[in-house]
mmCIF entry with sequence, helices, sheets and N, C-alpha, C, O atoms, coordinates in Angstrom:
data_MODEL
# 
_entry.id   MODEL 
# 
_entity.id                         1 
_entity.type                       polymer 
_entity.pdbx_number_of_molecules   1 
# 
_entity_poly.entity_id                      1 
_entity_poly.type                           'polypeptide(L)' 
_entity_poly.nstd_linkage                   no 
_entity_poly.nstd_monomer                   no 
_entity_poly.pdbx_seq_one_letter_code       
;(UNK)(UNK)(UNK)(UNK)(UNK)(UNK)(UNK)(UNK)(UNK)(UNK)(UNK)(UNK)(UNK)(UNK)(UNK)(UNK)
(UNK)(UNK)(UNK)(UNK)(UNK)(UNK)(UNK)(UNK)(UNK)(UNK)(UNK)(UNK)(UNK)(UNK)(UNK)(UNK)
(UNK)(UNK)(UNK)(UNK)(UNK)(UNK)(UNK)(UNK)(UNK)(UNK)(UNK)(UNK)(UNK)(UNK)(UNK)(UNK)
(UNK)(UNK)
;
_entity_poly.pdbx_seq_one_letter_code_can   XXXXXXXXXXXXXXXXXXXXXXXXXXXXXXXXXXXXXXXXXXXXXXXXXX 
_entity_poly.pdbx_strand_id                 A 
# 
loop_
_entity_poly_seq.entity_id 
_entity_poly_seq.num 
_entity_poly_seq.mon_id 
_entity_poly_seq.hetero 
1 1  UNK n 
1 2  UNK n 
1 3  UNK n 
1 4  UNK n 
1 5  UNK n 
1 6  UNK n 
1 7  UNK n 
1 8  UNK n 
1 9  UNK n 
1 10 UNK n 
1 11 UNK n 
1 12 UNK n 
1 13 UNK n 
1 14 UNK n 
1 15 UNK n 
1 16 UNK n 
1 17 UNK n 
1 18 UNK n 
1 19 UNK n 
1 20 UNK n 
1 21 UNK n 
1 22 UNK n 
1 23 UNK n 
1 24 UNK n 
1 25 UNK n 
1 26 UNK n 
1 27 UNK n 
1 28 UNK n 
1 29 UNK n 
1 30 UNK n 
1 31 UNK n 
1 32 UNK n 
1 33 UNK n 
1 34 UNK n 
1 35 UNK n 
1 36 UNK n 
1 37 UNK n 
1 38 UNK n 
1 39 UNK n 
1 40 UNK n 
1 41 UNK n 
1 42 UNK n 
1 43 UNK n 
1 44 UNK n 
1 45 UNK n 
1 46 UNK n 
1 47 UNK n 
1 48 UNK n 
1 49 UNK n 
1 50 UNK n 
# 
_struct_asym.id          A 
_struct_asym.entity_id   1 
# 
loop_
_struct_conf.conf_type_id 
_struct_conf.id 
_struct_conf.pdbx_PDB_helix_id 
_struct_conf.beg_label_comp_id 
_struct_conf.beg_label_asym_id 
_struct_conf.beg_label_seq_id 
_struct_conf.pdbx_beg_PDB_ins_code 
_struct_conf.end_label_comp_id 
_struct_conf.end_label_asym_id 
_struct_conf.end_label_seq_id 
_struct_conf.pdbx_end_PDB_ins_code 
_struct_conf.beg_auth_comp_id 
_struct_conf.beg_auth_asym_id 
_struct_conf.beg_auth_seq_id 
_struct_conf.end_auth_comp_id 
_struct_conf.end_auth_asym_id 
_struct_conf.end_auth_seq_id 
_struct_conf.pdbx_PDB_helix_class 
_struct_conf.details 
_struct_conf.pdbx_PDB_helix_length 
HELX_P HELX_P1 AA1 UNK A 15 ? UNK A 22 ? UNK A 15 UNK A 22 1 ? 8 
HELX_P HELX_P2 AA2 UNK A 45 ? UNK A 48 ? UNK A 45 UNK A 48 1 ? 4 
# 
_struct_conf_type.id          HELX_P 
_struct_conf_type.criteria    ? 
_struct_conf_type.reference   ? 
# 
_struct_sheet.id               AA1 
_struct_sheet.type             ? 
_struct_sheet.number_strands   2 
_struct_sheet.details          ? 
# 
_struct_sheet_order.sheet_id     AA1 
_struct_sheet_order.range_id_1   1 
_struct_sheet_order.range_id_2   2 
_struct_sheet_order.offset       ? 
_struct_sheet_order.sense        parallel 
# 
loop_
_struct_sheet_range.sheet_id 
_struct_sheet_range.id 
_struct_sheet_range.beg_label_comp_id 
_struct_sheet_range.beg_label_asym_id 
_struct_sheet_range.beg_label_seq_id 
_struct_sheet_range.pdbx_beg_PDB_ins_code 
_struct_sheet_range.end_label_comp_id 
_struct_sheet_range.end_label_asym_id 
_struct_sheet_range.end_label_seq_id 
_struct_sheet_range.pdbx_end_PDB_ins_code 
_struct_sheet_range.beg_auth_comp_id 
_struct_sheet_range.beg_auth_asym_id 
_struct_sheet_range.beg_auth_seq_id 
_struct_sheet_range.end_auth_comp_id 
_struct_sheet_range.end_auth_asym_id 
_struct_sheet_range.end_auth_seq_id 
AA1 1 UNK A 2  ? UNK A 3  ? UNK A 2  UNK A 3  
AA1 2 UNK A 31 ? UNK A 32 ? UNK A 31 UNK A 32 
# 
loop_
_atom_site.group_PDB 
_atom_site.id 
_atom_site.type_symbol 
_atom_site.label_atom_id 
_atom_site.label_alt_id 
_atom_site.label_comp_id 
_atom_site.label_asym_id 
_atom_site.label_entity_id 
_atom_site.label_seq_id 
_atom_site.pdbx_PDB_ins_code 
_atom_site.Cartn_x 
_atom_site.Cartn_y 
_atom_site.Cartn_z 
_atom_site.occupancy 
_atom_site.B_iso_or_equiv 
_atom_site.pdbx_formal_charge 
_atom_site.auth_seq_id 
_atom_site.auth_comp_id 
_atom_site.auth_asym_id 
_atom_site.auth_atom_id 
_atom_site.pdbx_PDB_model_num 
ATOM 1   N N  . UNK A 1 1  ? 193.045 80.494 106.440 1.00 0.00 ? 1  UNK A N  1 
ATOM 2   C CA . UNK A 1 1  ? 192.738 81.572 105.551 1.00 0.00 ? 1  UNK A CA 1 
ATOM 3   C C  . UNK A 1 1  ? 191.607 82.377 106.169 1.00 0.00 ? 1  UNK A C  1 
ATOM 4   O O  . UNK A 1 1  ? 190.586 81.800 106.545 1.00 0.00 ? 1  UNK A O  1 
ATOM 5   N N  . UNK A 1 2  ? 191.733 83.494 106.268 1.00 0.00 ? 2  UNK A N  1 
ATOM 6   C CA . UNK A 1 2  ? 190.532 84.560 106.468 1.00 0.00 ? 2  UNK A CA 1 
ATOM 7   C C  . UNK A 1 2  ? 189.973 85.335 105.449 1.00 0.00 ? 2  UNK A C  1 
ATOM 8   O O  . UNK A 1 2  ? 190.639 85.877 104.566 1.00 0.00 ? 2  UNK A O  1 
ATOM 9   N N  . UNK A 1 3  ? 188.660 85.400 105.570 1.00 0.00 ? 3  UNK A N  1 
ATOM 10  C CA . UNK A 1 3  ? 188.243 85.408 104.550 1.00 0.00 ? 3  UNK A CA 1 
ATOM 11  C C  . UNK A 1 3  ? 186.990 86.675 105.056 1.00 0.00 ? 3  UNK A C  1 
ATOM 12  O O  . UNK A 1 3  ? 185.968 86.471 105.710 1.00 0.00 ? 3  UNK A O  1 
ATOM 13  N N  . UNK A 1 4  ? 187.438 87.822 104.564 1.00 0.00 ? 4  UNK A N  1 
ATOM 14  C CA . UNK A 1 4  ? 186.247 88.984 105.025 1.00 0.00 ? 4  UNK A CA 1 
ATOM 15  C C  . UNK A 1 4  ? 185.789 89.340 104.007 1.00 0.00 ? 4  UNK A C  1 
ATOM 16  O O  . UNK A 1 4  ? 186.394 89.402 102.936 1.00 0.00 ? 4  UNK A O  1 
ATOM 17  N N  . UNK A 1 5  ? 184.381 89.688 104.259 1.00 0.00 ? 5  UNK A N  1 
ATOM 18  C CA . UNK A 1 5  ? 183.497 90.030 103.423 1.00 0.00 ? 5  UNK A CA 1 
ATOM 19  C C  . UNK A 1 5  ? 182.277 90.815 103.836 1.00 0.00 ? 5  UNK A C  1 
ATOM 20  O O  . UNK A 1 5  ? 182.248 90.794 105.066 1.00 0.00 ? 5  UNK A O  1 
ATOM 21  N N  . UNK A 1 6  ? 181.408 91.397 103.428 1.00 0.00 ? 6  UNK A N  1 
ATOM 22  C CA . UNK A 1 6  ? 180.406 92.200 103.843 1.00 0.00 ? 6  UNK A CA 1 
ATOM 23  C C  . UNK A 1 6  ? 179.308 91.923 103.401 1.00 0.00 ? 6  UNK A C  1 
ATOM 24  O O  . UNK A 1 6  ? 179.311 91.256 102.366 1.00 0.00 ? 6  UNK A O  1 
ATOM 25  N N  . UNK A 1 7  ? 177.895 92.338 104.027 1.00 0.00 ? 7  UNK A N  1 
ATOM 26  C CA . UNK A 1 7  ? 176.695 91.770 103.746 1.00 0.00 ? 7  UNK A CA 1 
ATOM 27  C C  . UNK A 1 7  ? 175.858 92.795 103.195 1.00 0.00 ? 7  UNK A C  1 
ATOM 28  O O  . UNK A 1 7  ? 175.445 93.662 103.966 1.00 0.00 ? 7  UNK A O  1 
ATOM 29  N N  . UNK A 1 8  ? 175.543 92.834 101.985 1.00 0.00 ? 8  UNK A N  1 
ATOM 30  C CA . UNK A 1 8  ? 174.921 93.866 101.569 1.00 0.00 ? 8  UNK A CA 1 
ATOM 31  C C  . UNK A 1 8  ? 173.260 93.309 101.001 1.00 0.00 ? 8  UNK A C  1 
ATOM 32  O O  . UNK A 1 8  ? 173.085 92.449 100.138 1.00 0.00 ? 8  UNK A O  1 
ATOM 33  N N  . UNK A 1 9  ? 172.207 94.030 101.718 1.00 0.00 ? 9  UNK A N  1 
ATOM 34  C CA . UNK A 1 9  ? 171.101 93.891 101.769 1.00 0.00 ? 9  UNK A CA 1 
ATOM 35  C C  . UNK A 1 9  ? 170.482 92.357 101.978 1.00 0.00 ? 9  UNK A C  1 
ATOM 36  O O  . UNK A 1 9  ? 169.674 91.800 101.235 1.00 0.00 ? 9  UNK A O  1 
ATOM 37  N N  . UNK A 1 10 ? 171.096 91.820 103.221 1.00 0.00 ? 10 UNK A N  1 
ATOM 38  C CA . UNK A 1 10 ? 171.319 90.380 103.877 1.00 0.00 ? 10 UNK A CA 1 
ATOM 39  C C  . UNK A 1 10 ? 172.121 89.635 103.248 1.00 0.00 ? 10 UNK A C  1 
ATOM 40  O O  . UNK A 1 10 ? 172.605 88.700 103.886 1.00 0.00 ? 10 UNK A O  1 
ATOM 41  N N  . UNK A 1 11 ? 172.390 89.756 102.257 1.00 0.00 ? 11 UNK A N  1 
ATOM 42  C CA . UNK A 1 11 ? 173.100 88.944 101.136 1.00 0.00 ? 11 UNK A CA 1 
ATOM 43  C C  . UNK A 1 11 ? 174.272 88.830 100.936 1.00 0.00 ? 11 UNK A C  1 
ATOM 44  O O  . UNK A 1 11 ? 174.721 89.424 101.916 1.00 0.00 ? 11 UNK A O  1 
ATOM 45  N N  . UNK A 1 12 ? 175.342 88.407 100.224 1.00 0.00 ? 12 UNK A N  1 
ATOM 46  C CA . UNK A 1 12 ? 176.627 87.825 99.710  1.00 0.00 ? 12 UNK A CA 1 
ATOM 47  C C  . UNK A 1 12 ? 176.952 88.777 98.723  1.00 0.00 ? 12 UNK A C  1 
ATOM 48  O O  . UNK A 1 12 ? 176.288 88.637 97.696  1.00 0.00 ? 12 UNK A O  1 
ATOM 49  N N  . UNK A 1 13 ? 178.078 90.058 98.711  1.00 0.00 ? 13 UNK A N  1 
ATOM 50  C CA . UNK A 1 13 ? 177.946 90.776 97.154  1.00 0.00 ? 13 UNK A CA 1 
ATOM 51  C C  . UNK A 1 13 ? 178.444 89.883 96.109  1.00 0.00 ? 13 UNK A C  1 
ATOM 52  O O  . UNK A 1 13 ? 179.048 88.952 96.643  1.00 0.00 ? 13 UNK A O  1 
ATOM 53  N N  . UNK A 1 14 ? 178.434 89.787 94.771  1.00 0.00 ? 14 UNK A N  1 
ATOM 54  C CA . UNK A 1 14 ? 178.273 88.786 93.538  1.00 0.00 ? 14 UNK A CA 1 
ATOM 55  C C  . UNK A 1 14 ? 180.215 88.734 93.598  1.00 0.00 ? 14 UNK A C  1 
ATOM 56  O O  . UNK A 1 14 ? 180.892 87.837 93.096  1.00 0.00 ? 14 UNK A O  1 
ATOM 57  N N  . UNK A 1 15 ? 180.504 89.388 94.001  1.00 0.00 ? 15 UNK A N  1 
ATOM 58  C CA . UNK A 1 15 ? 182.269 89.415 93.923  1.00 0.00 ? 15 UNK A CA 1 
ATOM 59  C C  . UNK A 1 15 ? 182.620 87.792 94.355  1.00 0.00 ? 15 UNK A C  1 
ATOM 60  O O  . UNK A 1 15 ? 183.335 86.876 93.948  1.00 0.00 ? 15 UNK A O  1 
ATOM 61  N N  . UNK A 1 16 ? 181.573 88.072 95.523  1.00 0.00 ? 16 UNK A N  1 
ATOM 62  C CA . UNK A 1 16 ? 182.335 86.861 96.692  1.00 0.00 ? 16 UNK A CA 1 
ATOM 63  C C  . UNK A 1 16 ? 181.948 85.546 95.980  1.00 0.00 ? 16 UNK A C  1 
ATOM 64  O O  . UNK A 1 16 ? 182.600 84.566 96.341  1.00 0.00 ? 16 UNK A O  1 
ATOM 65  N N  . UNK A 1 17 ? 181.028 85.353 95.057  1.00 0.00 ? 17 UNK A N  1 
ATOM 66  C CA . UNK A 1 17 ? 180.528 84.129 94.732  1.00 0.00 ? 17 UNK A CA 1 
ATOM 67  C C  . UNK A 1 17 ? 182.014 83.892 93.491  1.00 0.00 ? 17 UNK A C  1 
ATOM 68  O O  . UNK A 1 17 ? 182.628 82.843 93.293  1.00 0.00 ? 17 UNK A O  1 
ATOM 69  N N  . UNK A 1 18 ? 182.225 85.114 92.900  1.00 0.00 ? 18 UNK A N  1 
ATOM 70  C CA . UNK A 1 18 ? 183.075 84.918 91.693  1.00 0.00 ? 18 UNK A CA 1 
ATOM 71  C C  . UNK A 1 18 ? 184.781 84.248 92.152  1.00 0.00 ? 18 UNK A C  1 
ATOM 72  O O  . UNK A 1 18 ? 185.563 83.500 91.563  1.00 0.00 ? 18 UNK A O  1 
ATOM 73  N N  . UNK A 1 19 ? 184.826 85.110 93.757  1.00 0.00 ? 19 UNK A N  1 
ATOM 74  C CA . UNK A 1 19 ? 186.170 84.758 94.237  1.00 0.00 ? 19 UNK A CA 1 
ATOM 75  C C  . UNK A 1 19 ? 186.284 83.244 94.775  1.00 0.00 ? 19 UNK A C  1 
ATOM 76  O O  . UNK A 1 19 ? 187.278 82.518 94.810  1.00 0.00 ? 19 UNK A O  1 
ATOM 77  N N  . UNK A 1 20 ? 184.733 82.947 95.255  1.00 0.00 ? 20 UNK A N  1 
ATOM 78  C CA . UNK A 1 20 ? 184.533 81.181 95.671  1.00 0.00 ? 20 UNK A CA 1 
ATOM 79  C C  . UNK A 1 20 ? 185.190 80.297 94.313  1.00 0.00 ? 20 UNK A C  1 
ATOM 80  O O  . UNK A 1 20 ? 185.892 79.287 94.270  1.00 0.00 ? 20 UNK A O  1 
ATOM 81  N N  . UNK A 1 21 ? 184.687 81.066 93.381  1.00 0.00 ? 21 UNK A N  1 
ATOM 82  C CA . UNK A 1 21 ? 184.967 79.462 92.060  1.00 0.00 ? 21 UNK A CA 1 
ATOM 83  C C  . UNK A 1 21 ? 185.777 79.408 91.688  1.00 0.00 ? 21 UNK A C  1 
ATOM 84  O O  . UNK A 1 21 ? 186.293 78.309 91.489  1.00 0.00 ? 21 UNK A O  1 
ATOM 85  N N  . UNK A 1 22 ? 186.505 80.782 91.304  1.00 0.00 ? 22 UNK A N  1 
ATOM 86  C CA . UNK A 1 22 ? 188.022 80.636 90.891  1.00 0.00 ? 22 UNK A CA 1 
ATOM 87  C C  . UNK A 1 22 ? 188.916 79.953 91.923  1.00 0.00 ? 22 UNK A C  1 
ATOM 88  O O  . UNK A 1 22 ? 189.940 79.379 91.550  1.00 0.00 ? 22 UNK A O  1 
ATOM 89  N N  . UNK A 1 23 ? 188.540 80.000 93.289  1.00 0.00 ? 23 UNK A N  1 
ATOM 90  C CA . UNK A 1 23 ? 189.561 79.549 93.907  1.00 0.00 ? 23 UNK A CA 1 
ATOM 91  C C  . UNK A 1 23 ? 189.671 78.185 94.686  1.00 0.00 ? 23 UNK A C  1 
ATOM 92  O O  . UNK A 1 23 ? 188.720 77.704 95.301  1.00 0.00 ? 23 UNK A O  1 
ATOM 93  N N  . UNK A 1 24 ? 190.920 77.605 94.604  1.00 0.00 ? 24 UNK A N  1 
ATOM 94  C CA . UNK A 1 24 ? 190.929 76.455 95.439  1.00 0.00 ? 24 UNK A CA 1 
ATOM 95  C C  . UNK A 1 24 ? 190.785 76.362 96.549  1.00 0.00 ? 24 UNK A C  1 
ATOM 96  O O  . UNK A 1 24 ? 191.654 77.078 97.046  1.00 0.00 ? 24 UNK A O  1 
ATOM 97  N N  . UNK A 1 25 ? 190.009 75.753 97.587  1.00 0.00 ? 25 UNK A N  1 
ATOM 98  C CA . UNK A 1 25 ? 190.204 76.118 99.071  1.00 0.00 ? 25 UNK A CA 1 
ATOM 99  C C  . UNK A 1 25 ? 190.043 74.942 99.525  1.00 0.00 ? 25 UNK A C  1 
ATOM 100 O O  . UNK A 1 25 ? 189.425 74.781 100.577 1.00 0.00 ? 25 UNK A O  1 
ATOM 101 N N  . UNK A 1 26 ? 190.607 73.806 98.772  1.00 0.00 ? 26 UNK A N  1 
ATOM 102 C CA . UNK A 1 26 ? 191.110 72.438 99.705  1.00 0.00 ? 26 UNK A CA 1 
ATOM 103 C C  . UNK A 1 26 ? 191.822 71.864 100.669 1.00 0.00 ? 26 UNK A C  1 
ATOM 104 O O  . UNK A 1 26 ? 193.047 71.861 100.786 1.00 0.00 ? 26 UNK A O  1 
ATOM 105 N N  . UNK A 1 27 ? 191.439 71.631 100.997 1.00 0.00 ? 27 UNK A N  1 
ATOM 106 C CA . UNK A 1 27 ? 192.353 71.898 102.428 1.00 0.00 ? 27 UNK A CA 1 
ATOM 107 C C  . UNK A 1 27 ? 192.896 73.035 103.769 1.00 0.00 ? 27 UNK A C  1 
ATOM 108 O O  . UNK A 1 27 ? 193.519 73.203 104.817 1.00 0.00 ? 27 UNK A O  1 
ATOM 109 N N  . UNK A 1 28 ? 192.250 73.455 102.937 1.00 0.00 ? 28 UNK A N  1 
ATOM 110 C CA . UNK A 1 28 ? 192.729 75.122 104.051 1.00 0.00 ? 28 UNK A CA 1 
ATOM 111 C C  . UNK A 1 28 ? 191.480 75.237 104.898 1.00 0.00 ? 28 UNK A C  1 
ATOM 112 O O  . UNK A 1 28 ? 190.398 74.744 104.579 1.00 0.00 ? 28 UNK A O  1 
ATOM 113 N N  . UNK A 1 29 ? 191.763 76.063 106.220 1.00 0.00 ? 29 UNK A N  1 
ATOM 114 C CA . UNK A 1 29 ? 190.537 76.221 106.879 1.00 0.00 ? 29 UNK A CA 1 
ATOM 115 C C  . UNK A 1 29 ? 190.424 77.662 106.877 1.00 0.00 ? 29 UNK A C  1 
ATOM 116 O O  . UNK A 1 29 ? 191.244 78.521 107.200 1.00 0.00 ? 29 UNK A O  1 
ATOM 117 N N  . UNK A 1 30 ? 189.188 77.753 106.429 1.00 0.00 ? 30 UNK A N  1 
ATOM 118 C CA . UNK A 1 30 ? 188.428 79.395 106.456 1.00 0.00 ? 30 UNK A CA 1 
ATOM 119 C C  . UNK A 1 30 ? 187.472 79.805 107.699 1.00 0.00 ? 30 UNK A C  1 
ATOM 120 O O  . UNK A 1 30 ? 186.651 79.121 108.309 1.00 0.00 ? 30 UNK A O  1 
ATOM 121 N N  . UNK A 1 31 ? 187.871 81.199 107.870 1.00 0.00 ? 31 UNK A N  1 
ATOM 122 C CA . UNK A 1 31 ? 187.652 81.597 109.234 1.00 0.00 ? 31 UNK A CA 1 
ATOM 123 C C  . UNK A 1 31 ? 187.188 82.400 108.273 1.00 0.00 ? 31 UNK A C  1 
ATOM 124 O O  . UNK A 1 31 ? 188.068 82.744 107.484 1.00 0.00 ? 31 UNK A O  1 
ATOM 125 N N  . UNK A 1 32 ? 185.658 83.007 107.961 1.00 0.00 ? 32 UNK A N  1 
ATOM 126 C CA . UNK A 1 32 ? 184.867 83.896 107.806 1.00 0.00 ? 32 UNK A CA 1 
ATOM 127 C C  . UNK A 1 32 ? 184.879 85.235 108.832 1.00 0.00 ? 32 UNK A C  1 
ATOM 128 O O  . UNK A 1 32 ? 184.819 84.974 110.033 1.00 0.00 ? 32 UNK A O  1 
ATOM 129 N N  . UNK A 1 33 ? 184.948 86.593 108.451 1.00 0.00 ? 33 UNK A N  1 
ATOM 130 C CA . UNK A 1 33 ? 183.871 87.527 109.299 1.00 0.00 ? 33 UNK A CA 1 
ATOM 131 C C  . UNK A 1 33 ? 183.997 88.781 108.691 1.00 0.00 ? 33 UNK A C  1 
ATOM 132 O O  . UNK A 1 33 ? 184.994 89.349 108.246 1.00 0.00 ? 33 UNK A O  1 
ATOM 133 N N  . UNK A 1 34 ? 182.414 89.236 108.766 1.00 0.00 ? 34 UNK A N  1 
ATOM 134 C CA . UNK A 1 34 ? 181.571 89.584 108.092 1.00 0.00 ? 34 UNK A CA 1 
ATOM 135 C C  . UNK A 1 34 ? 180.979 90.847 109.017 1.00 0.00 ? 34 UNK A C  1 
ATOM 136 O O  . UNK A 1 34 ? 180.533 91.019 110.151 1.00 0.00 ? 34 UNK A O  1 
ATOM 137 N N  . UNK A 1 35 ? 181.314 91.770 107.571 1.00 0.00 ? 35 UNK A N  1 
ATOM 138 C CA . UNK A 1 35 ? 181.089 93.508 108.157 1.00 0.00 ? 35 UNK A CA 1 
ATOM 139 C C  . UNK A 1 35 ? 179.950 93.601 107.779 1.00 0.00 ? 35 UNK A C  1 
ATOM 140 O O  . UNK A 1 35 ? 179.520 93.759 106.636 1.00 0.00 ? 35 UNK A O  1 
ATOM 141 N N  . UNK A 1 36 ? 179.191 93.462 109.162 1.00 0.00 ? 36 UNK A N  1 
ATOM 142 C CA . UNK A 1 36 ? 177.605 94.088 108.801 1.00 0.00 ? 36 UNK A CA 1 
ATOM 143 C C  . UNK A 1 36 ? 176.918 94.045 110.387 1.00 0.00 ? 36 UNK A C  1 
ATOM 144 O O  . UNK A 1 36 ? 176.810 92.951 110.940 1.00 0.00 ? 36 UNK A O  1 
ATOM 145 N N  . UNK A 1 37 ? 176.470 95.277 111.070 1.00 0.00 ? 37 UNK A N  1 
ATOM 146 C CA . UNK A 1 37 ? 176.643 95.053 112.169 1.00 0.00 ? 37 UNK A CA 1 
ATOM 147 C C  . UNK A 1 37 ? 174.759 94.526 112.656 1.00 0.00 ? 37 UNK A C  1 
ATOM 148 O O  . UNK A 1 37 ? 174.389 94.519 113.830 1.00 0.00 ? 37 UNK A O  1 
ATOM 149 N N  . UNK A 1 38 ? 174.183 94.285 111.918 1.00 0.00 ? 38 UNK A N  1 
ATOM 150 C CA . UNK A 1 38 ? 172.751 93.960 112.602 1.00 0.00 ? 38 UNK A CA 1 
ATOM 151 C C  . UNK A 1 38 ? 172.296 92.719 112.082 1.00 0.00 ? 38 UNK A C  1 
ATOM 152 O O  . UNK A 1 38 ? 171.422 92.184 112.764 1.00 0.00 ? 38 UNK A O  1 
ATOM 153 N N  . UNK A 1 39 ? 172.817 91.845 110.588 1.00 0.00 ? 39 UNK A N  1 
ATOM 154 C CA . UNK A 1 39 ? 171.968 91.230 109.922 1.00 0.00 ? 39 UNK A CA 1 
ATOM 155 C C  . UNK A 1 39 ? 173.348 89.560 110.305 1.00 0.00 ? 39 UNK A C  1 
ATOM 156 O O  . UNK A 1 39 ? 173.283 88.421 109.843 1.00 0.00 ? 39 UNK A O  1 
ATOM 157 N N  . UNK A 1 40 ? 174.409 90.167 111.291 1.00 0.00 ? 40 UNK A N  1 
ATOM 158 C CA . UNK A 1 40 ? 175.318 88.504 111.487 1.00 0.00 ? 40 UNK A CA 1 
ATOM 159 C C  . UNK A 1 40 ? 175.737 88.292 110.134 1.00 0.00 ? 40 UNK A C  1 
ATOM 160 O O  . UNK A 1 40 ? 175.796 89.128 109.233 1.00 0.00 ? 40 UNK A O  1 
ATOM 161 N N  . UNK A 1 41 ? 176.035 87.012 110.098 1.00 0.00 ? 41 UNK A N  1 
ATOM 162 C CA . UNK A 1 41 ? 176.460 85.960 109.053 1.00 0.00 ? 41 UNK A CA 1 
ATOM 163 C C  . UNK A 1 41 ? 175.058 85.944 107.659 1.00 0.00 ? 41 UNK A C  1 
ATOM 164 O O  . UNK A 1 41 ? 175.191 85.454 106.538 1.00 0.00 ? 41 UNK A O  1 
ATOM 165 N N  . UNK A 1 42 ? 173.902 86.582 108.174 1.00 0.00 ? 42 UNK A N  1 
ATOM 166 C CA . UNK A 1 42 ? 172.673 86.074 107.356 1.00 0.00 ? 42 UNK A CA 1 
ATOM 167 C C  . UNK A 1 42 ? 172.958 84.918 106.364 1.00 0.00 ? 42 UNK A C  1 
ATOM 168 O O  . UNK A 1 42 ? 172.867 85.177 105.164 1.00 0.00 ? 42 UNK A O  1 
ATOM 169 N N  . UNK A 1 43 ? 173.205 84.005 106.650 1.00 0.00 ? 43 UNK A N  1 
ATOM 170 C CA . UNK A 1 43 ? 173.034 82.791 105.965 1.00 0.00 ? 43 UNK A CA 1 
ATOM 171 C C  . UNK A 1 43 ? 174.781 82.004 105.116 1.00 0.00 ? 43 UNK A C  1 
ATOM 172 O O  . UNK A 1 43 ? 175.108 80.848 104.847 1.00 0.00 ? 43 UNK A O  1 
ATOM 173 N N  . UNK A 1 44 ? 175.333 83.064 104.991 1.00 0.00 ? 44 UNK A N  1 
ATOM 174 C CA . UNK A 1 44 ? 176.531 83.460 104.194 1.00 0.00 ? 44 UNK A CA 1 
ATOM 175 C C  . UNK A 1 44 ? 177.474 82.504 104.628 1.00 0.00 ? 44 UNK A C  1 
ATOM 176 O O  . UNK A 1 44 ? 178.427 82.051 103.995 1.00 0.00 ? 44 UNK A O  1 
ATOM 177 N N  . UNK A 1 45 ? 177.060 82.213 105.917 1.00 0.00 ? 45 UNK A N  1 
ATOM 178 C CA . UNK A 1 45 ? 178.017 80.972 106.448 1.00 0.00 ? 45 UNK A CA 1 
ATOM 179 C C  . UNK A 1 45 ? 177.844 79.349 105.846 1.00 0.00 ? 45 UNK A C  1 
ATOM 180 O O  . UNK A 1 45 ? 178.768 78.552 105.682 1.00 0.00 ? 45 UNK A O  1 
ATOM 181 N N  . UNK A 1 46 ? 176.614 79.153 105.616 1.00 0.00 ? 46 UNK A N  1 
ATOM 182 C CA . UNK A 1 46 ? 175.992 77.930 105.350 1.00 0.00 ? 46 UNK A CA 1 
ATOM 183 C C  . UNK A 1 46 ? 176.087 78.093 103.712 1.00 0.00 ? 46 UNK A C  1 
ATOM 184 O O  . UNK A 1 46 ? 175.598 77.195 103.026 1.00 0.00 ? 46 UNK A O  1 
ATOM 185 N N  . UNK A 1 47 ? 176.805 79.402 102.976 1.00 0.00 ? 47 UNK A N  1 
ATOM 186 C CA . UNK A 1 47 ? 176.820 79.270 101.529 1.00 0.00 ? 47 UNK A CA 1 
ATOM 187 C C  . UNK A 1 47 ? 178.363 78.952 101.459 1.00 0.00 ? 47 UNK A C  1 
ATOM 188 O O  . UNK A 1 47 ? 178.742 77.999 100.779 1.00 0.00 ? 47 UNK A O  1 
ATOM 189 N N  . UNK A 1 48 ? 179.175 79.666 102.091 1.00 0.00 ? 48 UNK A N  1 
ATOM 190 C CA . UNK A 1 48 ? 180.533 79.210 102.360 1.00 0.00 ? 48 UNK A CA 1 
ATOM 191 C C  . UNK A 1 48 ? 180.998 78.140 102.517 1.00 0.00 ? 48 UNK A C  1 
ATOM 192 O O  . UNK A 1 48 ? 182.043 77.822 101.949 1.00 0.00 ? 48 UNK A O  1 
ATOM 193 N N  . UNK A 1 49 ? 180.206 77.157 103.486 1.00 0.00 ? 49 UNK A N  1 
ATOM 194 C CA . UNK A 1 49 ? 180.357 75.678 103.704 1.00 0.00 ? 49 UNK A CA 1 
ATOM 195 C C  . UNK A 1 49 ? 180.020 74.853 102.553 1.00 0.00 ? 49 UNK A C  1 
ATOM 196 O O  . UNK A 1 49 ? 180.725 73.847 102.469 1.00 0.00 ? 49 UNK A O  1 
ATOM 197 N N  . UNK A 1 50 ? 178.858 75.035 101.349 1.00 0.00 ? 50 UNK A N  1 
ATOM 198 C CA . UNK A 1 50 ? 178.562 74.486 100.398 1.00 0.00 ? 50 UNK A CA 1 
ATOM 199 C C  . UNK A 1 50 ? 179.452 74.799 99.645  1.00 0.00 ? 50 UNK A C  1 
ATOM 200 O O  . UNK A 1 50 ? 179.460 74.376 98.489  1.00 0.00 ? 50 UNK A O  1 
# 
């Protein structure tokens, strides 16, 4: 599963947290990447994994 998303003011927009809970993602492997060209992953990766 790919999973794009964008970083708005270093952060995660509140969408992405809402689309994490509703959804199942057991078993599947997520390939993150993230439109934001100076600030990377800022952390967003290590919230994804939790």
């Amino acid at each position: 599963m790919i999973l794009v998303y964008p970083i708005w003011w270093y952060q995660t927009p509140m969408a992405w947290y809402s689309l994490l809970e509703q959804t199942d993602f057991s078993g599947k492997t997520i390939v993150p990447i993230v439109g934001h060209g100076g600030s990377r992953f800022s952390g967003t990766d290590r919230e994804l994994k939790n």
